[in-house]
py3Dmol code that shows the C-alpha trace and the ligand (Angstrom):
import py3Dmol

protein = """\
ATOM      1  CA  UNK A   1      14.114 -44.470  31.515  1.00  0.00           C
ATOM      2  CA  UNK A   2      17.135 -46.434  32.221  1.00  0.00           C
ATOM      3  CA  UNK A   3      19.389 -45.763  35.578  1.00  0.00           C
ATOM      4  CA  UNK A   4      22.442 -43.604  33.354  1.00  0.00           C
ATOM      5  CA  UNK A   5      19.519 -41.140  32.304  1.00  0.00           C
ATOM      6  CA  UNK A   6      17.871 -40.901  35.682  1.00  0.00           C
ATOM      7  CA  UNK A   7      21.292 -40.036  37.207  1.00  0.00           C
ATOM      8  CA  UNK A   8      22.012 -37.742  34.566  1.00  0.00           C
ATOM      9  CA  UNK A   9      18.771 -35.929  35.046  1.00  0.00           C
ATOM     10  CA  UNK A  10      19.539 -35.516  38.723  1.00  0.00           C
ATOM     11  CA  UNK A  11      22.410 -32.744  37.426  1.00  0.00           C
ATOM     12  CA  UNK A  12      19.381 -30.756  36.672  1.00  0.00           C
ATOM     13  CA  UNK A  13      18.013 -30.430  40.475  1.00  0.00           C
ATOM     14  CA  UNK A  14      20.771 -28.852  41.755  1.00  0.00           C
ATOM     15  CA  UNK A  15      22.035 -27.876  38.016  1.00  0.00           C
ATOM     16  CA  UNK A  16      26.339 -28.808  38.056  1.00  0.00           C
ATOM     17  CA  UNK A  17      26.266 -29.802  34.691  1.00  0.00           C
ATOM     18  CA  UNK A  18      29.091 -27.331  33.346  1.00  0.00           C
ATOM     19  CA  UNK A  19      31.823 -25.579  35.574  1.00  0.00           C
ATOM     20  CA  UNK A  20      29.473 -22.580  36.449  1.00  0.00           C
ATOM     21  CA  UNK A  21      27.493 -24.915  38.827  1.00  0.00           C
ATOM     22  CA  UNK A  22      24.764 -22.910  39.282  1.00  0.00           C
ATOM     23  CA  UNK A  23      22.882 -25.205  41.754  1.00  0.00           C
ATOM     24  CA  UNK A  24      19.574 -24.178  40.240  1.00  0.00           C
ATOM     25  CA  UNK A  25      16.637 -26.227  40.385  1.00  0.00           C
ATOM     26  CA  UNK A  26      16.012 -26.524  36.066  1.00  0.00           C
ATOM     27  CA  UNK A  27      13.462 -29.610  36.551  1.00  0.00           C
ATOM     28  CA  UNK A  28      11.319 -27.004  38.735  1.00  0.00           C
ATOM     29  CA  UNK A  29      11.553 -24.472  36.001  1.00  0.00           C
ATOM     30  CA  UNK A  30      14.891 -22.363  37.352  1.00  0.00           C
ATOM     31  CA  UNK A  31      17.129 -21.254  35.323  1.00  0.00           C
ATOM     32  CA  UNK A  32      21.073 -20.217  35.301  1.00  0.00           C
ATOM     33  CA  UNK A  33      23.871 -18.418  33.588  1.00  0.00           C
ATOM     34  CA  UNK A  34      23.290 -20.322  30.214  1.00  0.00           C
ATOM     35  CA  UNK A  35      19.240 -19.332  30.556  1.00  0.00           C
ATOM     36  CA  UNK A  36      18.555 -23.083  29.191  1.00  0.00           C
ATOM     37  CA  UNK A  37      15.305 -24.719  30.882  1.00  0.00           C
ATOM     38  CA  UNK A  38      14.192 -28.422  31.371  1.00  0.00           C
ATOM     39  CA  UNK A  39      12.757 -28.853  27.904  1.00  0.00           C
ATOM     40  CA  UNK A  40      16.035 -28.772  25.377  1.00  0.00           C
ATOM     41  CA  UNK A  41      15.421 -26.283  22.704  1.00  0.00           C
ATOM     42  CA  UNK A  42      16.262 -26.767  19.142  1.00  0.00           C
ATOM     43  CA  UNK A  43      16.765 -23.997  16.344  1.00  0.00           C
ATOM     44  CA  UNK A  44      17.692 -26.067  13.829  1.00  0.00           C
ATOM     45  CA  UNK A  45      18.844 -29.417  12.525  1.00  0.00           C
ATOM     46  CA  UNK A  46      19.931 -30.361   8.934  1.00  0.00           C
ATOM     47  CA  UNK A  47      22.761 -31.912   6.843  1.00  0.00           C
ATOM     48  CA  UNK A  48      25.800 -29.733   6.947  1.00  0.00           C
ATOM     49  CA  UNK A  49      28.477 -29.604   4.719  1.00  0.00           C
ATOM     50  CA  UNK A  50      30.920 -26.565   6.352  1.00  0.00           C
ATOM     51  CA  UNK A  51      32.676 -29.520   9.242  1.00  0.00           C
ATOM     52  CA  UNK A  52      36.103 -31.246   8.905  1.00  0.00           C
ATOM     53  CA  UNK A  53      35.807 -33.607   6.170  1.00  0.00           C
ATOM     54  CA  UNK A  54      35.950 -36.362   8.219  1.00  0.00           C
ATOM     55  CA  UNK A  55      32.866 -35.184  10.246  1.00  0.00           C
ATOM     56  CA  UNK A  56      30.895 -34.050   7.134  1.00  0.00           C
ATOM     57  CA  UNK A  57      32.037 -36.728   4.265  1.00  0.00           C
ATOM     58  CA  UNK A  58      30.152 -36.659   1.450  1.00  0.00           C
ATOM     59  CA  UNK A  59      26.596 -37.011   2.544  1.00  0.00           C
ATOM     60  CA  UNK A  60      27.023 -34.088   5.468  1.00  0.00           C
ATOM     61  CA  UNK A  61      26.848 -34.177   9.381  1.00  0.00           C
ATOM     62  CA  UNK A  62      23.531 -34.437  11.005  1.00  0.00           C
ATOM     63  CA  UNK A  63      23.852 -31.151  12.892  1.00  0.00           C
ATOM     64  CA  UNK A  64      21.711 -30.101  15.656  1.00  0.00           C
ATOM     65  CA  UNK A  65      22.229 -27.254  16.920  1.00  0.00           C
ATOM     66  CA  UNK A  66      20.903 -26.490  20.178  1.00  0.00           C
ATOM     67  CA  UNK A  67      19.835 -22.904  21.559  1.00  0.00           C
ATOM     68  CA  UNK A  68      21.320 -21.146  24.647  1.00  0.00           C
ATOM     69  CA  UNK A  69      25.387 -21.646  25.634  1.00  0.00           C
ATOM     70  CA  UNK A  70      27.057 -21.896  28.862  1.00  0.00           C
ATOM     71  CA  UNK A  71      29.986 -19.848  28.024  1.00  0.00           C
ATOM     72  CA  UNK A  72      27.734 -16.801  26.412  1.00  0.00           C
ATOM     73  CA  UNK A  73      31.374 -15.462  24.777  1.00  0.00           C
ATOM     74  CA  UNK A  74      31.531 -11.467  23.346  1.00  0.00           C
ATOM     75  CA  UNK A  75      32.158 -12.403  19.965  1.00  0.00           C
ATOM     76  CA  UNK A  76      30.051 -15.495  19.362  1.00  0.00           C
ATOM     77  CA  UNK A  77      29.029 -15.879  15.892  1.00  0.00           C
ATOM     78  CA  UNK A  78      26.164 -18.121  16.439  1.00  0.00           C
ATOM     79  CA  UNK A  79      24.735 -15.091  19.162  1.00  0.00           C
ATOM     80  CA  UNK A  80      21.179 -15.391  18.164  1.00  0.00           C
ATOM     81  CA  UNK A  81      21.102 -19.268  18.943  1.00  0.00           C
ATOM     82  CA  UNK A  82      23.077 -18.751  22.050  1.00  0.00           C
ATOM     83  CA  UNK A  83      22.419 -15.665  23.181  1.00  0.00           C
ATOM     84  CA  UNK A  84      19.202 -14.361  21.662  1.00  0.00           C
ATOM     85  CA  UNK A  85      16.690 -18.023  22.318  1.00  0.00           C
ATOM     86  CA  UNK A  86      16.185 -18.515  18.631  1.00  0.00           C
ATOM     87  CA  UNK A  87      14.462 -22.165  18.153  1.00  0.00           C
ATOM     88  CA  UNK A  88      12.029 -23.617  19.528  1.00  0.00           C
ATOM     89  CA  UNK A  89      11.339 -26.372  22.398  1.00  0.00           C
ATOM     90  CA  UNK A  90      11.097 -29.864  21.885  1.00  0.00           C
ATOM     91  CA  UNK A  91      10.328 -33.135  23.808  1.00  0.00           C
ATOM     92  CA  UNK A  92      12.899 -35.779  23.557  1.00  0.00           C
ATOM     93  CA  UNK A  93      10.763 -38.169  21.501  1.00  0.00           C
ATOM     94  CA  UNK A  94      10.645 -34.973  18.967  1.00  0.00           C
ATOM     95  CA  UNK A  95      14.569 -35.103  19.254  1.00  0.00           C
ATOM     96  CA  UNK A  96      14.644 -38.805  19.049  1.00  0.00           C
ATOM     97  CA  UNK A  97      12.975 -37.954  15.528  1.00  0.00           C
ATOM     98  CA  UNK A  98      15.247 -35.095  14.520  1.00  0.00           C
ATOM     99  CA  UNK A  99      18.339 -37.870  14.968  1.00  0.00           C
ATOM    100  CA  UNK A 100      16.097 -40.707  12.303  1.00  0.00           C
ATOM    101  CA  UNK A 101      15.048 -37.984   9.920  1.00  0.00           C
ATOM    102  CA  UNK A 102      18.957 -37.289   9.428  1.00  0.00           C
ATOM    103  CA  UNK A 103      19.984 -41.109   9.850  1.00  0.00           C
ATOM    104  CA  UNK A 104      17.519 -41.400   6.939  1.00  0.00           C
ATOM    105  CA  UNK A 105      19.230 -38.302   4.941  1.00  0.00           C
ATOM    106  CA  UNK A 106      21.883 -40.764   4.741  1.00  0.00           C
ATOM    107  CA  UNK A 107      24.351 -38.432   7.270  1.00  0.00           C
ATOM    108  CA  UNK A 108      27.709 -39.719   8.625  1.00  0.00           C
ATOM    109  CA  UNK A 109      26.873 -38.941  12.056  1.00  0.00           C
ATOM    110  CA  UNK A 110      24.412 -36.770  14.457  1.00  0.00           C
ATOM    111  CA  UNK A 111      26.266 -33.823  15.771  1.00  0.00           C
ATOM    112  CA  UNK A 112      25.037 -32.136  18.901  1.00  0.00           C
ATOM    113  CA  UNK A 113      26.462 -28.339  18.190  1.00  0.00           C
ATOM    114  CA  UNK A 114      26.156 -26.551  21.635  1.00  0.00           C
ATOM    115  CA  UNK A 115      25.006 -29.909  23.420  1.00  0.00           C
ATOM    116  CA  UNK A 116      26.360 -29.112  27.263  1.00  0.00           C
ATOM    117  CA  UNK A 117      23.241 -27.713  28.871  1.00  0.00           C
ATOM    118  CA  UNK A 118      21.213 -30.223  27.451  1.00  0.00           C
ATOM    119  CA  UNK A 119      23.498 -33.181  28.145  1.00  0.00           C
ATOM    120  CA  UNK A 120      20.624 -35.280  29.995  1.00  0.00           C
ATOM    121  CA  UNK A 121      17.678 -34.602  27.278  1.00  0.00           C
ATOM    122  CA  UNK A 122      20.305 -35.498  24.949  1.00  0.00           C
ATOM    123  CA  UNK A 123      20.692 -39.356  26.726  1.00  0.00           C
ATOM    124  CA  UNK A 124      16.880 -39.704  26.961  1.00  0.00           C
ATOM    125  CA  UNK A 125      16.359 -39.120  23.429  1.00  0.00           C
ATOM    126  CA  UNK A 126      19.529 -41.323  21.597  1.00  0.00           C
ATOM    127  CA  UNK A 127      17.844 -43.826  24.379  1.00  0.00           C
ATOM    128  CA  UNK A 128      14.651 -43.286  22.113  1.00  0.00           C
ATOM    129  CA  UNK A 129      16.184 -43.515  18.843  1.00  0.00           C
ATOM    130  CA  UNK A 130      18.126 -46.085  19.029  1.00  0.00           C
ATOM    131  CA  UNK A 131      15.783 -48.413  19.933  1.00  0.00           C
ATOM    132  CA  UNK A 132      14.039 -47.230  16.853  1.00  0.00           C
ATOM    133  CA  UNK A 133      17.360 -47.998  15.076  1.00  0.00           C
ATOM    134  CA  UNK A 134      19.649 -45.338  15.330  1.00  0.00           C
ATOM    135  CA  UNK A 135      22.981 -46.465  15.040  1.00  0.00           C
ATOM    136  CA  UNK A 136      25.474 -43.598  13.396  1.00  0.00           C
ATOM    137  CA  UNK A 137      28.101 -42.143  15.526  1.00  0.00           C
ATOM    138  CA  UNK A 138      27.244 -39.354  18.034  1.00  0.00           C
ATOM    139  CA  UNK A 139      29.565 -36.232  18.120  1.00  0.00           C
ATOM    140  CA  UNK A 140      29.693 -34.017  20.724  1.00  0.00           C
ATOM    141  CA  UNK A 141      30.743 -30.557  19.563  1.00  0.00           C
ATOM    142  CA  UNK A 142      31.095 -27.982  22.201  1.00  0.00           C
ATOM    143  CA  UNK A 143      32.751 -24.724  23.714  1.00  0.00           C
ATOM    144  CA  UNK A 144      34.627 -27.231  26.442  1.00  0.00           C
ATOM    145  CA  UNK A 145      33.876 -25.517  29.417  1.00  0.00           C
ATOM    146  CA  UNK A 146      32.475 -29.055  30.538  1.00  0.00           C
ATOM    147  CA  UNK A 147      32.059 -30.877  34.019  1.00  0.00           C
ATOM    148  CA  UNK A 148      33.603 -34.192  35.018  1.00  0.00           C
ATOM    149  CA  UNK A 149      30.339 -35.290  36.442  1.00  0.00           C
ATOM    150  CA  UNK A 150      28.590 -34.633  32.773  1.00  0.00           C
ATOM    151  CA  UNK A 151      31.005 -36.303  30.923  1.00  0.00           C
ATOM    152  CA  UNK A 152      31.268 -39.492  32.551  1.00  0.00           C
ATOM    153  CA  UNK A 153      27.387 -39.201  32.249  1.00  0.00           C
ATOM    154  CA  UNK A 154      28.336 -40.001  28.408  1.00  0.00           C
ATOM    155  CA  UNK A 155      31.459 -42.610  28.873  1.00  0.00           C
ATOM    156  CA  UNK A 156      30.564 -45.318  26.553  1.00  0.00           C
ATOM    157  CA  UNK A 157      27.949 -43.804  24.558  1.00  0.00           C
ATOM    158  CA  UNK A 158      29.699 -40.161  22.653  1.00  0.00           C
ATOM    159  CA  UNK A 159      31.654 -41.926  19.703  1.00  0.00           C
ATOM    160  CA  UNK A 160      33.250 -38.280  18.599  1.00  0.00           C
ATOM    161  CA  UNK A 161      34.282 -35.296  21.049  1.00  0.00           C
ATOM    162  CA  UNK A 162      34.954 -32.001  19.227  1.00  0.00           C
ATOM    163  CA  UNK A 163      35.275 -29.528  21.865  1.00  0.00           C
ATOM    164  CA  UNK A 164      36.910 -25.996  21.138  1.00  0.00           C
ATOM    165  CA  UNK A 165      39.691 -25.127  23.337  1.00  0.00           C
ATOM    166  CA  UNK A 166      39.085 -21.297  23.596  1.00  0.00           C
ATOM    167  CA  UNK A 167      41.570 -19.784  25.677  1.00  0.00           C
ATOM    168  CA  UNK A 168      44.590 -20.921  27.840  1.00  0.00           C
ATOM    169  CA  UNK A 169      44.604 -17.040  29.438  1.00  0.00           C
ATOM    170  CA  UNK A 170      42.297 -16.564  32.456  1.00  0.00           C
ATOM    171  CA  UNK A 171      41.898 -12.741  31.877  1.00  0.00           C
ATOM    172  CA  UNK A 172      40.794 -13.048  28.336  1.00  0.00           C
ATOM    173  CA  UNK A 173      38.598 -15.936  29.161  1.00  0.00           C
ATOM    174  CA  UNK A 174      36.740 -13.751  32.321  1.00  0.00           C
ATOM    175  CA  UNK A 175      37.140 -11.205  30.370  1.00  0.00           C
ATOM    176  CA  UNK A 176      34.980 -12.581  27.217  1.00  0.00           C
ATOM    177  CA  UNK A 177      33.259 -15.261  28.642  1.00  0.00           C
ATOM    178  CA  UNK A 178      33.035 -14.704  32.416  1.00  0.00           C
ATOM    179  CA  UNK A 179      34.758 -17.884  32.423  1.00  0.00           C
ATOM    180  CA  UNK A 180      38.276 -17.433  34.248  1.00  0.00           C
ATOM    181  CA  UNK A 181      38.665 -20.879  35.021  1.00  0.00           C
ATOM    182  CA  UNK A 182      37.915 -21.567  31.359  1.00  0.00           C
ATOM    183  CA  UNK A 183      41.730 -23.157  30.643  1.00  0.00           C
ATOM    184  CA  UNK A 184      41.556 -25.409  33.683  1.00  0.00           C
ATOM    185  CA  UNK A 185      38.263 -26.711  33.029  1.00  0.00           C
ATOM    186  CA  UNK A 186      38.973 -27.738  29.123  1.00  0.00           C
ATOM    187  CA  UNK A 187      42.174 -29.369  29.764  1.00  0.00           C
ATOM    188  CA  UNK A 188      40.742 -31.519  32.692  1.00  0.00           C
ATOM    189  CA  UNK A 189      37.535 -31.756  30.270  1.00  0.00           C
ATOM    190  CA  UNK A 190      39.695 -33.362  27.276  1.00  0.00           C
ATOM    191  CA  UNK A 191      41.384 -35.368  28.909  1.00  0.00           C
ATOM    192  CA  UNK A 192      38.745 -37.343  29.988  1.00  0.00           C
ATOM    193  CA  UNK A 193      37.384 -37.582  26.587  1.00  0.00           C
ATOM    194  CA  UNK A 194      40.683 -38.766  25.114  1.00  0.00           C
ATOM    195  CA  UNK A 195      40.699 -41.239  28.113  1.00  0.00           C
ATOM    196  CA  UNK A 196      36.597 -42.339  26.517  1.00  0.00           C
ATOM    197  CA  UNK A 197      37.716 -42.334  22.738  1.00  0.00           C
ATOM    198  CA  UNK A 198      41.057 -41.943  22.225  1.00  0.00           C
ATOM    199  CA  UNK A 199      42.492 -40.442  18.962  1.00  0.00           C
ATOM    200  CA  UNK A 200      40.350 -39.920  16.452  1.00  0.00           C
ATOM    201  CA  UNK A 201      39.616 -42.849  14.122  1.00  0.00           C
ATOM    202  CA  UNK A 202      38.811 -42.259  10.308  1.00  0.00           C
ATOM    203  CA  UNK A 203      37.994 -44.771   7.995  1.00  0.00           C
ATOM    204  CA  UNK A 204      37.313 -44.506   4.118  1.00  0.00           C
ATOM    205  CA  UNK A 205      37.803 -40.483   5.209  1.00  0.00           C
ATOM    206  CA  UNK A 206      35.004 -40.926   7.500  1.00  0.00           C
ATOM    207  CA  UNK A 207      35.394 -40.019  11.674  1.00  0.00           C
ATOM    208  CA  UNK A 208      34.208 -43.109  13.249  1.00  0.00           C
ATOM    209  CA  UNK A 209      35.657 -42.597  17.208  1.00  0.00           C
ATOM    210  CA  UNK A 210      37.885 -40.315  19.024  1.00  0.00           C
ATOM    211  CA  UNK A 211      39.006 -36.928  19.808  1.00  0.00           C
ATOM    212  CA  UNK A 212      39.093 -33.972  17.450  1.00  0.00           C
ATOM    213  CA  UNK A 213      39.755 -30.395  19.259  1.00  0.00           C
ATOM    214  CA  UNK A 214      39.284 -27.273  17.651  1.00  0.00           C
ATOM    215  CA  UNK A 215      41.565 -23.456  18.670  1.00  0.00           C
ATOM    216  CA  UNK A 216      40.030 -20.586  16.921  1.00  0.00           C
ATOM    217  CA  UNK A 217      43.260 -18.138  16.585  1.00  0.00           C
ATOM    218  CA  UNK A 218      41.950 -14.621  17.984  1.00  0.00           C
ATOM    219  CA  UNK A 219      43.735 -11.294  16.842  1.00  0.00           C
ATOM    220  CA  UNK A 220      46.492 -10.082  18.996  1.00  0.00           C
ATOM    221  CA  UNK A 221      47.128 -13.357  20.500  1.00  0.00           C
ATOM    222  CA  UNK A 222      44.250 -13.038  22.854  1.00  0.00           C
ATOM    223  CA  UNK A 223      43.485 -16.902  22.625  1.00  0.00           C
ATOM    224  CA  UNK A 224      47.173 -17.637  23.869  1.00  0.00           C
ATOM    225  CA  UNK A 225      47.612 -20.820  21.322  1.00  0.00           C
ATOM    226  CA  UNK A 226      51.019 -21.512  22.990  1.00  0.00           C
ATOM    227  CA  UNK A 227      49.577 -22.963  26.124  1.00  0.00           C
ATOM    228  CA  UNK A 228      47.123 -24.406  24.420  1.00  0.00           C
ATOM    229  CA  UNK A 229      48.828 -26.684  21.568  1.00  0.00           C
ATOM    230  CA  UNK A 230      51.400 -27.523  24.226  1.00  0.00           C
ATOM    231  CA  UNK A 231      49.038 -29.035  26.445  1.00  0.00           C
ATOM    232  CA  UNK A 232      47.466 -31.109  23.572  1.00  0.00           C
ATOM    233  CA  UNK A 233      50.828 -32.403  22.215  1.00  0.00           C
ATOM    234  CA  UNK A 234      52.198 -33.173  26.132  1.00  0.00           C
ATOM    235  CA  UNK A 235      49.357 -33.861  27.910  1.00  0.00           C
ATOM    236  CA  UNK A 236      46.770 -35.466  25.370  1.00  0.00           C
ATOM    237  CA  UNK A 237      48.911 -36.640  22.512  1.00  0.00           C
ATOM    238  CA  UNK A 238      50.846 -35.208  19.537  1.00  0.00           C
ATOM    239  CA  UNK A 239      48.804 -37.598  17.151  1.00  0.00           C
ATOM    240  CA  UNK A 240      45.810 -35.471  18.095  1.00  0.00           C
ATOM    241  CA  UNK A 241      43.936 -34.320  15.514  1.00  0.00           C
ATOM    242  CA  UNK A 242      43.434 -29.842  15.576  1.00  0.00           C
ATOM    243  CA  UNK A 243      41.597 -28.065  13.945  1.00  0.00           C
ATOM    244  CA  UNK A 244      43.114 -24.243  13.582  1.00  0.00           C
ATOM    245  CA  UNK A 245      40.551 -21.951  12.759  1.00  0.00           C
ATOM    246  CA  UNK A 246      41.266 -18.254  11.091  1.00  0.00           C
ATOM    247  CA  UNK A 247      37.625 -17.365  10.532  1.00  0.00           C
ATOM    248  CA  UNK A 248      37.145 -15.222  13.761  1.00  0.00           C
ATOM    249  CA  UNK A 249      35.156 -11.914  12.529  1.00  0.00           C
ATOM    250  CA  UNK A 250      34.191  -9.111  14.981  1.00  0.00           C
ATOM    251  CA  UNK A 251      30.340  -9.994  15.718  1.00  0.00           C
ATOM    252  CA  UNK A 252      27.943  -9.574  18.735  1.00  0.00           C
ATOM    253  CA  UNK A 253      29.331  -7.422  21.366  1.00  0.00           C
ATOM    254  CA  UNK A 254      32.540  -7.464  19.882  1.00  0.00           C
ATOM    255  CA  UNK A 255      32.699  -3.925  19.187  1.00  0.00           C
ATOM    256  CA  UNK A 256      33.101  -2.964  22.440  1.00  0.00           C
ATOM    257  CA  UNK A 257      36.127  -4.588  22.953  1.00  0.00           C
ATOM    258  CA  UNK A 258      38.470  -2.538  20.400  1.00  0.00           C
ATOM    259  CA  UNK A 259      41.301  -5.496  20.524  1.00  0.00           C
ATOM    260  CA  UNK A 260      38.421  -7.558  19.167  1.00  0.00           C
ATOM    261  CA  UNK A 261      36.995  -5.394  16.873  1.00  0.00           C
ATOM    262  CA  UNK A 262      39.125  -7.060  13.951  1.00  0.00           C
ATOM    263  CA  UNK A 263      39.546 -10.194  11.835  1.00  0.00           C
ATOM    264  CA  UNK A 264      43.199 -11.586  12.182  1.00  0.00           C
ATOM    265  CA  UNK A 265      46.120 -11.110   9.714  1.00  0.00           C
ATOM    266  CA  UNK A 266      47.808 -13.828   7.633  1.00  0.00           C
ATOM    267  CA  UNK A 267      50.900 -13.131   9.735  1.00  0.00           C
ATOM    268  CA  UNK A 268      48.674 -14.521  13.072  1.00  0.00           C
ATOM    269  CA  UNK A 269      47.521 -17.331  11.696  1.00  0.00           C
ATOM    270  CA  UNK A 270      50.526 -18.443  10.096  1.00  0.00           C
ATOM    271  CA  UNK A 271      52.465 -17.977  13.665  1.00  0.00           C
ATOM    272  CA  UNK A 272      49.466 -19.828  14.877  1.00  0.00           C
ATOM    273  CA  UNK A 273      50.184 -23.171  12.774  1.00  0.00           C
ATOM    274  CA  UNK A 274      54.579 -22.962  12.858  1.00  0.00           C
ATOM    275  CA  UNK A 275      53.708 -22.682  17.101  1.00  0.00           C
ATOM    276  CA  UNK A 276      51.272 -25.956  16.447  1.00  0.00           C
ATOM    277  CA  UNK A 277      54.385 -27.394  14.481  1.00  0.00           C
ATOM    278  CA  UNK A 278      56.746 -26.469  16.831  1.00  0.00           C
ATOM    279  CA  UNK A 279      55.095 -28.707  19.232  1.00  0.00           C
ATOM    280  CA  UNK A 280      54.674 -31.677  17.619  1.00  0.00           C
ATOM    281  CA  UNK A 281      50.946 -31.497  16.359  1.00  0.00           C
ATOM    282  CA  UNK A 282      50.972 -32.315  12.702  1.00  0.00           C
ATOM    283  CA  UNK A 283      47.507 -33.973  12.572  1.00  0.00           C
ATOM    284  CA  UNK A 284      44.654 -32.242  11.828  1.00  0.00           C
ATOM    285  CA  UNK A 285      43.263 -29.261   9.759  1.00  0.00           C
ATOM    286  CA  UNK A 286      43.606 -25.721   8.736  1.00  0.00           C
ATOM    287  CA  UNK A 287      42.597 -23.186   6.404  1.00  0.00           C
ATOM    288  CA  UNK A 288      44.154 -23.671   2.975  1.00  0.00           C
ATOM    289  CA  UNK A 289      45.832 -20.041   2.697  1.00  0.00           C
ATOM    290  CA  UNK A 290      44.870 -17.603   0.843  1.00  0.00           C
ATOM    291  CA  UNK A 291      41.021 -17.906   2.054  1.00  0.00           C
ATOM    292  CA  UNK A 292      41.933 -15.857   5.220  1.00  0.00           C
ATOM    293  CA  UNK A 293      40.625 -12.384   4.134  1.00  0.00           C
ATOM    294  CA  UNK A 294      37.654 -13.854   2.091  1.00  0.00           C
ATOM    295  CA  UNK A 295      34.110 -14.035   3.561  1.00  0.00           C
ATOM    296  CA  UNK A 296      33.493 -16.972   6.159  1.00  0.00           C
ATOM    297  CA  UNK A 297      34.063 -19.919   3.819  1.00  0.00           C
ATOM    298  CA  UNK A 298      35.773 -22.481   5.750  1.00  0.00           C
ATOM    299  CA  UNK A 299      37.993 -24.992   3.473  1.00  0.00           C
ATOM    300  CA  UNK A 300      40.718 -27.610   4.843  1.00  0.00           C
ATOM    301  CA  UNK A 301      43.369 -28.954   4.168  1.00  0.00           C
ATOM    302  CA  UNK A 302      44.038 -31.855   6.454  1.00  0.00           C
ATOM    303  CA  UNK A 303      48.085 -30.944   7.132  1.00  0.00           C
ATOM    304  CA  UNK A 304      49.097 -28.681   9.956  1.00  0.00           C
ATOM    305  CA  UNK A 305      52.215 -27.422   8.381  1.00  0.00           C
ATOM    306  CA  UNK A 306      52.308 -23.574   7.757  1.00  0.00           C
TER     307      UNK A 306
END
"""
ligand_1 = """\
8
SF4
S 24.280 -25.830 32.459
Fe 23.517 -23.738 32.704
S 22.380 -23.715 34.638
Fe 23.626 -25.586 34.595
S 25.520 -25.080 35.669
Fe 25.901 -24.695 33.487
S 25.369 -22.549 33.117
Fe 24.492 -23.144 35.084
"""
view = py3Dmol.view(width=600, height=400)
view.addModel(protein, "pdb")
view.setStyle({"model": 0}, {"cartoon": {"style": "trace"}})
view.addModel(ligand_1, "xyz")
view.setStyle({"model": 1}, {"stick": {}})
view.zoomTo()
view.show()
């Protein structure tokens, strides 16, 4: 195991690799607020078609998506891999496999969906396949409640950062995702990644490098978009790409929340893209319109404008 792995397991001991710091002891077997353990745990990995088109192309992304989350949010969509321990454990030469069984599927990258509490597994086992010849781009794709220490754990070797920025309001981000420092914690988190990759790079429509965030627009404004496309056009770059995303649906615990307890109108999500515009973002993707009220189908078109 090489030194950058070694050090990157030593987050584990005392475990500070997200925001929460928990200080547990995860190679001994503790766990903390995201319930993940020292063995990463899988529930499923295939070729998926539903990501940007850059990220899934033609032949699909080589998603992995890992159980347990460290932000644990009311309305997740993906509760019973985050919330609920569906999947199963794995050893990182099993992982290691997982990334050359989708390499081989001819995928355009590996994608690790929900990758934060597993950062140092992760290392070990692209350590493992690329000596057996892995060489696509890696994408990290998560909620972006990350830790400095974590990410510069992965300067040099994460090709693609995708990281949602959730919420730029601390009371909606405590109050969803016992997360008040949530805003704080992204923004310091992106920048650092944009300082690693830069903007994104595509090629023959294709992601190679570089930054791509994603804002899911929540109803009433509870997400606060304002804040947030401000700080990626003046503090990132305007030539960032976004993705806006109108497919929030009530789900999980979102019931109990009655603000929640609805999808969002046409009238939100366009107000969502002309505030984008208003800042100066014009790269990236949203939801061609008219899709809004249908079922969960994501489809892009790769211009901001509303
Ligand atoms: S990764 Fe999990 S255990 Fe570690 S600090 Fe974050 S929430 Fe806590």
């Amino acid at each position: 195991m090489n030194n950058k792995i070694k050090q990157a397991y030593k987050l584990l001991e005392n475990c500070r690799l997200c925001p929460r710091n928990c200080g547990v002891n995860r190679v001994k077997g503790e766990t903390g607020f995201c319930e993940a353990g020292l063995m990463p745990m899988v529930s499923s990995f295939h070729a998926h078609f539903g990501e940007e088109p850059p990220i899934s192309g033609r032949n699909g992304s080589g998603t992995i998506f890992f159980t347990h989350c460290n932000l644990r949010c009311v309305f997740c969509q993906n509760y019973p891999i985050s919330q609920r321990e569906e999947g199963r454990e794995v050893s990182a030469r099993e992982l290691a496999g997982m990334m050359l069984t989708l390499q081989k599927k001819e995928c355009h990258n590996i994608n690790f969906v929900t990758p934060t509490h597993y950062m140092p597994q992760i290392l070990e086992a692209v350590f493992l396949a690329r000596e057996q010849g892995l060489d696509l781009p890696l994408v990290y794709n998560c909620g972006g409640y990350e830790s400095m220490d974590a990410l510069r754990a992965m300067d040099g070797i994460i090709d693609i950062y995708m990281p949602d920025i959730k919420y730029s309001d601390s009371a909606a981000a405590k109050k969803y995702s016992l997360a008040g420092d949530y805003f704080e914690a992204s923004r310091a988190a992106v920048k650092e990644m944009h300082r690693q990759v830069g903007e994104l790079r595509v090629e023959k429509g294709i992601a190679r490098r570089g930054l791509l965030v994603r804002h899911l627009v929540l109803p009433g404004g509870l997400d606060g978009s304002e804040a947030i496309f401000d700080f990626i056009a003046r503090e990132i770059s305007p030539d960032t790409y976004v993705n806006i995303m109108a497919q929030y649906y009530p789900c999980h615990r979102a019931f109990e929340f009655p603000e929640l307890s609805r999808r969002i109108t046409r009238r939100e999500y366009m107000d969502a893209l002309k505030i984008a515009e208003e800042k100066g973002l014009s790269k990236g993707f949203r939801q061609v319109l008219g899709t809004i009220d249908r079922k969960n189908i994501p489809e892009w078109t790769d211009n901001l404008k509303p």
